[in-house]
C-alpha positions as CSV (number, residue, x, y, z in Angstrom):
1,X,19.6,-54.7,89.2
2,X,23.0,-53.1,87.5
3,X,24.7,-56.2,86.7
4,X,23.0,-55.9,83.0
5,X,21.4,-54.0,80.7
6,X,18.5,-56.5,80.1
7,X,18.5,-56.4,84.0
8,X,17.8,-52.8,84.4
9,X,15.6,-52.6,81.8
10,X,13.9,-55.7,83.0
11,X,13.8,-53.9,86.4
12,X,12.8,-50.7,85.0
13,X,9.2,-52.5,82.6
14,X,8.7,-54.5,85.6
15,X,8.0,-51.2,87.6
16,X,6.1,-49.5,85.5
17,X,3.3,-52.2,85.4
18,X,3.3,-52.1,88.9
19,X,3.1,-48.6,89.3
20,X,-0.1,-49.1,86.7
21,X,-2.0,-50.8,89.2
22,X,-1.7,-47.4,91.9
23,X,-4.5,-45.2,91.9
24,X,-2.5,-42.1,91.7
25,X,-3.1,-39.9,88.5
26,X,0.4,-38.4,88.3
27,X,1.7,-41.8,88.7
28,X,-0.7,-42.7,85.7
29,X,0.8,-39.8,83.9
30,X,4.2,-41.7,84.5
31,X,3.8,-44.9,83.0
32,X,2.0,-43.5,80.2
33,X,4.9,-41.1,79.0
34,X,7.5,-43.9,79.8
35,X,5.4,-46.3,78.1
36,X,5.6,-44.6,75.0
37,X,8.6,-43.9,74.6
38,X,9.5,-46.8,73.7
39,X,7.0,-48.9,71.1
40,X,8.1,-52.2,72.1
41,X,7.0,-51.0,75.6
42,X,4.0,-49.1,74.3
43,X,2.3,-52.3,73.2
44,X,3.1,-54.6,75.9
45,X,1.5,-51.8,78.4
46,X,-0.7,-50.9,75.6
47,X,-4.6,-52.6,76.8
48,X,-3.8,-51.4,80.7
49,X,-2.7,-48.6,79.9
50,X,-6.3,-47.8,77.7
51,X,-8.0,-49.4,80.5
52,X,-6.7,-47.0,83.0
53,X,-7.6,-43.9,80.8
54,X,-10.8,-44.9,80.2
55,X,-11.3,-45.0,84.1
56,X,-9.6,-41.8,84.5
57,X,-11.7,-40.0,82.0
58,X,-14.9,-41.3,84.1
59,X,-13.3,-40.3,87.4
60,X,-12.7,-36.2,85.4
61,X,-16.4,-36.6,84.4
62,X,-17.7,-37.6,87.9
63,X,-15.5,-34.7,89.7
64,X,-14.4,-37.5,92.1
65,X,-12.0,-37.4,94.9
66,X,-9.0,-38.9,92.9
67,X,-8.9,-35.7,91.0
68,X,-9.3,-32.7,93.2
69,X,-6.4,-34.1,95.4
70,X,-4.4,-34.6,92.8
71,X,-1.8,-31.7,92.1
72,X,-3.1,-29.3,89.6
73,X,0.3,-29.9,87.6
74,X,-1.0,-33.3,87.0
75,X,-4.7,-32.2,86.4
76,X,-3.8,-29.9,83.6
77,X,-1.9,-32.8,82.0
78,X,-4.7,-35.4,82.3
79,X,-7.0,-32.1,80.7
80,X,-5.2,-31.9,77.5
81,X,-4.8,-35.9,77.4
82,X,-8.5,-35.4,77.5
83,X,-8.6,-33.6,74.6
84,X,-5.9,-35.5,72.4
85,X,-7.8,-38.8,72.9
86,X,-5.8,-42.6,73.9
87,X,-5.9,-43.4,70.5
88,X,-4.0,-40.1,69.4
89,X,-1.2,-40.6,71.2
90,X,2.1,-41.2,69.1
91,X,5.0,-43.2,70.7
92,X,8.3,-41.0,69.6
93,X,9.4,-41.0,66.1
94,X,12.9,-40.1,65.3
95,X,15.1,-38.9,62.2
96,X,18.5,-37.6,61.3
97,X,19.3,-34.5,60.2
98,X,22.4,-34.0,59.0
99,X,25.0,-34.8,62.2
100,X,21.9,-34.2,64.2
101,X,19.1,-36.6,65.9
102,X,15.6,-34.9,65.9
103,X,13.0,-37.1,68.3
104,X,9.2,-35.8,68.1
105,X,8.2,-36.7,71.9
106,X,4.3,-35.6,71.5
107,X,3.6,-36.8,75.6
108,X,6.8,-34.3,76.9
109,X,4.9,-31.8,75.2
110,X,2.4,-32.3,78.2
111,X,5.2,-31.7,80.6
112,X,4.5,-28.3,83.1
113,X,7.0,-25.6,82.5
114,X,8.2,-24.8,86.4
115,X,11.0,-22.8,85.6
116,X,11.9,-23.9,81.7
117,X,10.7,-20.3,81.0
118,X,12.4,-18.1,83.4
119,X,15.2,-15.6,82.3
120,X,18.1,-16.5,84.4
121,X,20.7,-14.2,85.6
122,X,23.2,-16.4,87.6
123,X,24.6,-20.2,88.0
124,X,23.2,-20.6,91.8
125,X,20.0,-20.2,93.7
126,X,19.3,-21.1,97.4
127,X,16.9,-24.3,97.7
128,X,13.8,-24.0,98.6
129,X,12.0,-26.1,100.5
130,X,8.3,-24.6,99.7
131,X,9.0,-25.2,96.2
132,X,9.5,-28.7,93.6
133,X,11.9,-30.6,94.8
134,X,12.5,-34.1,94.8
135,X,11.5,-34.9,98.8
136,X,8.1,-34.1,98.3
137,X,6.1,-36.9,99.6
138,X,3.6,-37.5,96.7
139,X,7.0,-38.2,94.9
140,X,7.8,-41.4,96.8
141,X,5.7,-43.4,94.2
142,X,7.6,-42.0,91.5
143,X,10.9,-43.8,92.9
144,X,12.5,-46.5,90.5
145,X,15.0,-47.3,93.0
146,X,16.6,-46.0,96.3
147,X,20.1,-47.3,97.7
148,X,24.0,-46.8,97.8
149,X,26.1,-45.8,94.6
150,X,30.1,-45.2,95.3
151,X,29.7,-45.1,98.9
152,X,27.0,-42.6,98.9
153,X,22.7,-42.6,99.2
154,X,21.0,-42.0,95.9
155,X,17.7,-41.5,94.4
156,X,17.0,-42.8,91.3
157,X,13.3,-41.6,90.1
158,X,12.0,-42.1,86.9
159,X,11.8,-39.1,84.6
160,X,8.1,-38.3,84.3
161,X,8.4,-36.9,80.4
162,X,10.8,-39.0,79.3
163,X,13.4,-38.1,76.5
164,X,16.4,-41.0,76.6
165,X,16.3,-44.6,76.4
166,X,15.6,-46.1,80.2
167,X,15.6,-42.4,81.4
168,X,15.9,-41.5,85.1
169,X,16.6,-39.0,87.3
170,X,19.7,-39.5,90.2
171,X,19.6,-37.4,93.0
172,X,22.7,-37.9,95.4
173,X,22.6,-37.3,98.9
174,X,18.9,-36.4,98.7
175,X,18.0,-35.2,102.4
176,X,20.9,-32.9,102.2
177,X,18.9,-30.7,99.6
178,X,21.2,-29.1,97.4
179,X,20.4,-26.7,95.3
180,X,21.1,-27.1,91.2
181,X,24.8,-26.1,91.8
182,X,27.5,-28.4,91.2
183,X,30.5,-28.9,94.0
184,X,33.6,-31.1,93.6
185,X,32.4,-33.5,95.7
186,X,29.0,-33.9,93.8
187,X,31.2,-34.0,90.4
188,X,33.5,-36.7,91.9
189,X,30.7,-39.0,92.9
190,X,28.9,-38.9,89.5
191,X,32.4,-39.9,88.1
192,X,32.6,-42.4,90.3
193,X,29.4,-43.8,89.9
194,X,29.5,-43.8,85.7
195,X,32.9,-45.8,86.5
196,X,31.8,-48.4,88.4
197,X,27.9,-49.0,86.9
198,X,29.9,-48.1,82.8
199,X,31.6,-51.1,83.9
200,X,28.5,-53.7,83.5
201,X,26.0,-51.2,81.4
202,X,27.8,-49.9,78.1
203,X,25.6,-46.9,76.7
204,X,25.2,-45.6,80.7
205,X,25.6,-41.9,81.1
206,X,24.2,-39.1,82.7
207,X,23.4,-35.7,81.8
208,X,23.6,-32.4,84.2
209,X,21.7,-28.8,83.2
210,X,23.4,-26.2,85.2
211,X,20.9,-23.8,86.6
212,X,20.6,-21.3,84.1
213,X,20.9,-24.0,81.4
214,X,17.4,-25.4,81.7
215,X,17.5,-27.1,84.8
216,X,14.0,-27.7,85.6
217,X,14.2,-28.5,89.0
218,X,16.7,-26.3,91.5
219,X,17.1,-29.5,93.6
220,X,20.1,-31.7,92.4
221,X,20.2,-34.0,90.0
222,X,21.4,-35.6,86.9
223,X,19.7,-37.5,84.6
224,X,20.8,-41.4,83.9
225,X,19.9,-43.0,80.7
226,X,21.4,-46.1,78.6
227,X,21.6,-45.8,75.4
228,X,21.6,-48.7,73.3
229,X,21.7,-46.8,69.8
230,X,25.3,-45.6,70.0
231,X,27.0,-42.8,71.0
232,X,25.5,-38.8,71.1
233,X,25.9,-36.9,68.1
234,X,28.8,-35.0,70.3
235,X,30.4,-38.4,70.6
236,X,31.3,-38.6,66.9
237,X,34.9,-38.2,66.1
238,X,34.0,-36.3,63.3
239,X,34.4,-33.1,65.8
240,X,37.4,-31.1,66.4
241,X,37.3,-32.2,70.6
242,X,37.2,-35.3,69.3
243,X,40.3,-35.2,67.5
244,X,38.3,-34.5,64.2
245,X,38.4,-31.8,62.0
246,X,35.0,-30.0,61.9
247,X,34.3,-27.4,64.5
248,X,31.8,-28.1,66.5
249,X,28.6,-25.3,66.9
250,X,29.3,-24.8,70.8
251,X,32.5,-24.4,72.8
252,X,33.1,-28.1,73.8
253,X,35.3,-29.6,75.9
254,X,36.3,-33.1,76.2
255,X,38.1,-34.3,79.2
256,X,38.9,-38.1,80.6
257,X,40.4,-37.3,83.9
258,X,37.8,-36.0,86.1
259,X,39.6,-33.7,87.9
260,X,40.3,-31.8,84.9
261,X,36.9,-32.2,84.0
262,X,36.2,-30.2,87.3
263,X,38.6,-27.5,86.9
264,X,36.9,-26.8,84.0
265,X,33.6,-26.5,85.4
266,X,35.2,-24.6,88.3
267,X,36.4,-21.8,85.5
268,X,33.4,-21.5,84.3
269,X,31.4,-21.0,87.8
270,X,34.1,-18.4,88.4
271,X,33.1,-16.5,84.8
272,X,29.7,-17.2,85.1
273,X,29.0,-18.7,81.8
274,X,26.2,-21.1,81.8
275,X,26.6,-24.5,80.6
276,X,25.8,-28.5,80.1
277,X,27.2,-31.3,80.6
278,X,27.4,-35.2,79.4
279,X,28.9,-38.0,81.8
280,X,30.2,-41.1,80.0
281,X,32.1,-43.5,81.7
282,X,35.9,-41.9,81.9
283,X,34.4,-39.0,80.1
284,X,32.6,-36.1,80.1
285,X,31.5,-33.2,77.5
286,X,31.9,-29.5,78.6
287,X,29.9,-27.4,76.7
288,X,29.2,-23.7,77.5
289,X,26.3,-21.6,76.3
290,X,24.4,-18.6,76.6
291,X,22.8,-18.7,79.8
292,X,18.8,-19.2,79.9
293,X,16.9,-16.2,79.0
294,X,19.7,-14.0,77.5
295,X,18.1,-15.0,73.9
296,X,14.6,-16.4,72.2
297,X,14.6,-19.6,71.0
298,X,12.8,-20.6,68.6
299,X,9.0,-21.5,69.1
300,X,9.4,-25.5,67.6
301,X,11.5,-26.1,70.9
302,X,10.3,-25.5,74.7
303,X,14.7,-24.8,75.0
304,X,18.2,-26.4,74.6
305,X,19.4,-28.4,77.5
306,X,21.9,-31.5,77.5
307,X,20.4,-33.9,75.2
308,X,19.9,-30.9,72.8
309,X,23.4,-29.9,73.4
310,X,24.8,-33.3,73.0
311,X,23.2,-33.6,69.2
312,X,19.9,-34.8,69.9
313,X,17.2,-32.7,70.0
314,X,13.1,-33.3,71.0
315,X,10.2,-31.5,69.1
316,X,6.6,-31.7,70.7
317,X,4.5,-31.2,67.4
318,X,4.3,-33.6,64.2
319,X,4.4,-31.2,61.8
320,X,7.6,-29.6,63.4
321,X,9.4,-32.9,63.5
322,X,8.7,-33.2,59.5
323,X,9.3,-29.5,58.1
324,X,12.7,-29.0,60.3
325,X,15.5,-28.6,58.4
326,X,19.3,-29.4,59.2
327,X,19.8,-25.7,58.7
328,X,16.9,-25.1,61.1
329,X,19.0,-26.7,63.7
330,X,22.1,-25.0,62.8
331,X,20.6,-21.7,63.6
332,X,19.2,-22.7,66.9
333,X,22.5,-23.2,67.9
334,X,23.8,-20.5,67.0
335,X,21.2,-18.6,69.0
336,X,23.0,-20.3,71.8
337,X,26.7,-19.1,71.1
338,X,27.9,-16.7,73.5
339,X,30.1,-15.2,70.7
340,X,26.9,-14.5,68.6
């Protein structure tokens, strides 16, 4: 399935319709987000996909079975669905702003907060096995793919609210339930893996929120995506870690050895700074920020995590995406410096 980009993304289509035909309403609630995400994918999936609402919408009206086993989670979603209407929704749109990318994603808007709102005081939290984490069971049918990556077992799920191109989420070592905390040994496989898979899929990398940094899940994980439009706005070598000559709005650091890349992470576990981080093949993006909580962001954005971090950022309402301005952005970030 990783010998190609068409491949995976063959792979990844190919799943969605089949996960379509389960009648599961949070793996509805799947297919529809990943569906449009993409338009191309949108209107292949577009008459099953309107199908399967209208069925679902009977199944709310009839107070069936299918929905008062489903997880409330996912029966809050389907509610405001409800109220949007199929024919509402709006696959994502996207601009530029200045050195910035600016996506409006109207169905991540739908997306349940877990802990996206906490104020966070420190980089590490015991798992916990009574709460989300990526072994629950009703989670199996959200799977994309389960094997071995550099030597090691990994989960590879999709991401239910989708916000990259062929968006997933890996979880290494899964049964060993780590919590949202980084080790060497986790750093060194992702390294490994973006290696070895970069090598076949260009536009492969993965992105990591540090707990504290908008990690949504304290179970962990990093989220795979290939991107076929280029690099991140963080990529460009207009930026000073890039050899450029414009600062950049956030400490960054750029390393190509991973185990500099570690020590670096290591520093900042010791200080405690919060941070993100963006895996490219031989690469990978340091960036540290103030941790989650410590400031108010502003209401147009549910938070900053990697892919805001990296230059591209997501807005959940229309007229948001349209009135934002590059300056808009400029500020956000510097809500985010921890010299502000």
């Amino acid at each position: 399935m990783f010998a190609s980009p068409s491949a995976v993304r063959d792979a990844f289509e190919q799943k969605l319709i089949e996960l379509l035909e389960q009648d599961v309403l949070g793996v509805f609630i799947l297919v529809l987000a990943n569906a449009s995400f993409e338009r191309s994918t949108f209107e292949r999936l577009h008459r099953p996909l309107a199908a399967a609402f209208a069925r679902w919408n009977a199944r709310f009206d009839a107070g069936d079975d299918h929905f008062t086993a489903a997880p409330a989670d996912d029966v809050g979603v389907f509610e405001r669905l409800r109220r949007l209407g199929f024919e509402r929704l709006e696959v994502t749109r996207w601009k530029r702003l200045g050195p910035w990318e600016v996506q409006f994603n109207q169905l991540r808007a739908l997306r349940p907060p877990r802990m996206s709102h906490a104020a966070v005081t420190c980089l590490d939290k015991p798992f916990d096995p009574e709460g989300f984490h990526f072994n629950r069971p009703f989670l199996r049918k959200e799977v994309f793919w389960e094997g071995e990556l550099a030597g090691a077992p990994v989960r590879l799920l999709y991401n239910k609210f989708p916000f990259a191109e062929l968006h997933g989420l890996l979880v290494p070592r899964p049964s060993a339930c780590k919590p949202q905390s980084l080790t060497q040994d986790d750093h060194a496989l992702v390294w490994e893996i973006a290696l070895d898979l970069g090598r076949h899929l260009p536009g492969l990398g993965f992105g990591y929120n540090a707990y504290g940094a908008y990690a949504s899940v304290n179970h962990l994980h990093f989220q795979m995506f290939m991107r076929s439009s280029g690099r991140y706005p963080i990529e460009s070598p207009r930026w000073s870690h890039n050899a450029g000559n414009e600062p950049y709005p956030l400490p960054v650091q750029r390393h190509i050895d991973g185990r500099s890349a570690w020590l670096a992470v290591r520093q900042l576990h010791a200080a405690g700074c919060a941070y993100n981080l963006l895996y490219r093949p031989g690469c990978m993006y340091v960036v540290q920020r103030a941790i989650q909580g410590s400031y108010a962001h502003s209401d147009w954005t549910g938070g900053f995590a990697w892919s805001e971090l990296a230059g591209a950022v997501t807005t959940f309402d229309l007229d948001d995406f349209e009135r934002l301005t590059e300056e808009d952005l400029n500020a956000e970030y510097g809500r985010l410096s921890i010299t502000r």
